[in-house]
C-alpha positions as CSV (number, residue, x, y, z in Angstrom):
1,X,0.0,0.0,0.0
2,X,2.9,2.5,0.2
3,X,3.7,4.9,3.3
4,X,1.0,5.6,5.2
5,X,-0.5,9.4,5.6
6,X,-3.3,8.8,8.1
7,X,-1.7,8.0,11.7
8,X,-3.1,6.8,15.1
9,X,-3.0,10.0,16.2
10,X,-5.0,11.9,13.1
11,X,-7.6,8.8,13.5
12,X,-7.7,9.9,17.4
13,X,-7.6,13.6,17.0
14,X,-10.8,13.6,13.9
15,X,-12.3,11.2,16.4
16,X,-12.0,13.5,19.1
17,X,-13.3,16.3,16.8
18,X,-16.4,14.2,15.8
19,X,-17.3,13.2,19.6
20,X,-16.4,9.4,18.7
21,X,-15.2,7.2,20.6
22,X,-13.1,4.8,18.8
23,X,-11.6,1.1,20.6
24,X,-7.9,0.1,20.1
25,X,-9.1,-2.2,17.2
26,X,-11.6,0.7,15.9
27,X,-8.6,2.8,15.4
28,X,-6.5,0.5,13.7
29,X,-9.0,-0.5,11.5
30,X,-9.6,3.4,10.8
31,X,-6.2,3.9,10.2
32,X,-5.8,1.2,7.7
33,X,-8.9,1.7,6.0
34,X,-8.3,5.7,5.3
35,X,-5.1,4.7,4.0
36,X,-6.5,2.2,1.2
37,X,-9.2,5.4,0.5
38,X,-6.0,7.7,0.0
39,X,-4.3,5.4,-2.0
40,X,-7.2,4.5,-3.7
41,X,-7.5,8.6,-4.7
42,X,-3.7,8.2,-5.5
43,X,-4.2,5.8,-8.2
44,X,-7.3,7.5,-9.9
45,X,-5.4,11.3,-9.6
46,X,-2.6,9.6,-12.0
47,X,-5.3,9.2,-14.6
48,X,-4.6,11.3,-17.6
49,X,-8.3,12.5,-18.1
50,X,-6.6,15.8,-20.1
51,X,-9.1,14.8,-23.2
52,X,-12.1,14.9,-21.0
53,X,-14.8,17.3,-21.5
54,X,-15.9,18.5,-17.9
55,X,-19.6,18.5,-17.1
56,X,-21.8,19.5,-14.5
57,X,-23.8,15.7,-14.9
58,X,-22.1,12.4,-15.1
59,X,-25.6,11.7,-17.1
60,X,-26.8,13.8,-20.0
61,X,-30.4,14.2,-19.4
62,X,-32.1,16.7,-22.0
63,X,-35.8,17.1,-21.2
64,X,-36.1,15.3,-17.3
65,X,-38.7,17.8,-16.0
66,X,-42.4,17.8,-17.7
67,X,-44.1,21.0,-18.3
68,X,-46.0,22.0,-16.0
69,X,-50.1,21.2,-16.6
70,X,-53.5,22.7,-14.9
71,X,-55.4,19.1,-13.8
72,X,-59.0,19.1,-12.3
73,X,-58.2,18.9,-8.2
74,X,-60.7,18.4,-5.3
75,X,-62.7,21.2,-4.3
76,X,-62.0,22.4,-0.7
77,X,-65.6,20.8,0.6
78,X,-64.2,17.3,-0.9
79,X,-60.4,18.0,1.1
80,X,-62.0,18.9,4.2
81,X,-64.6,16.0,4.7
82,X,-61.4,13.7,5.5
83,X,-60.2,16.4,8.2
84,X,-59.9,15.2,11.5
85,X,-60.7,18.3,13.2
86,X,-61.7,22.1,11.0
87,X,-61.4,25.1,11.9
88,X,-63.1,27.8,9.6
89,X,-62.8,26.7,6.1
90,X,-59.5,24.8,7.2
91,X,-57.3,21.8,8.7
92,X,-57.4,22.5,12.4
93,X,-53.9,21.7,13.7
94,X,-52.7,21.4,17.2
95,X,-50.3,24.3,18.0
96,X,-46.5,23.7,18.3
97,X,-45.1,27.1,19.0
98,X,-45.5,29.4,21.9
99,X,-46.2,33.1,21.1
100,X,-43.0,33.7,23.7
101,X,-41.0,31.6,21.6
């Protein structure tokens, strides 16, 4: 795998920084497996991708949203027979914030 850049004590000190609380083994495995990641990101930054045409959208995707069309709907009467509880020509909802608040 090459020299290592993560240490024990970067796995402890981002632990510390995240609130984790990370075993012996935890940390060790950590370790190891942030190394493979950077290593990983090693290999793939030697990739001559010079010919490559940057995008926004791994996925070309001309057209995903439909336009936007008036449909018939329920009238407010219909909506509010299946309330359980009305207030005016409403939903009556229980209240979850104080006026101090």
């Amino acid at each position: 795998m090459g020299s290592s850049r993560i240490s024990i004590a970067d796995v402890k000190h981002v632990a510390k920084l995240a609130a984790l609380q990370l075993s012996d083994a935890e940390e060790a495995r950590m370790e190891a497996e942030l190394n493979t990641i950077l290593a990983h990101m090693d290999e793939l930054s030697e990739v001559d991708v010079s010919s490559v045409t940057p995008t926004l959208h791994s996925v070309v995707a001309a057209g995903a949203l439909r336009p936007d069309v008036v449909l018939p709907s329920l009238s407010r009467e219909e909506l509010l027979q299946a309330a359980p509880a009305r207030e005016a020509d409403g939903f009556a909802v229980p209240k979850v914030l104080d006026g101090d608040g």
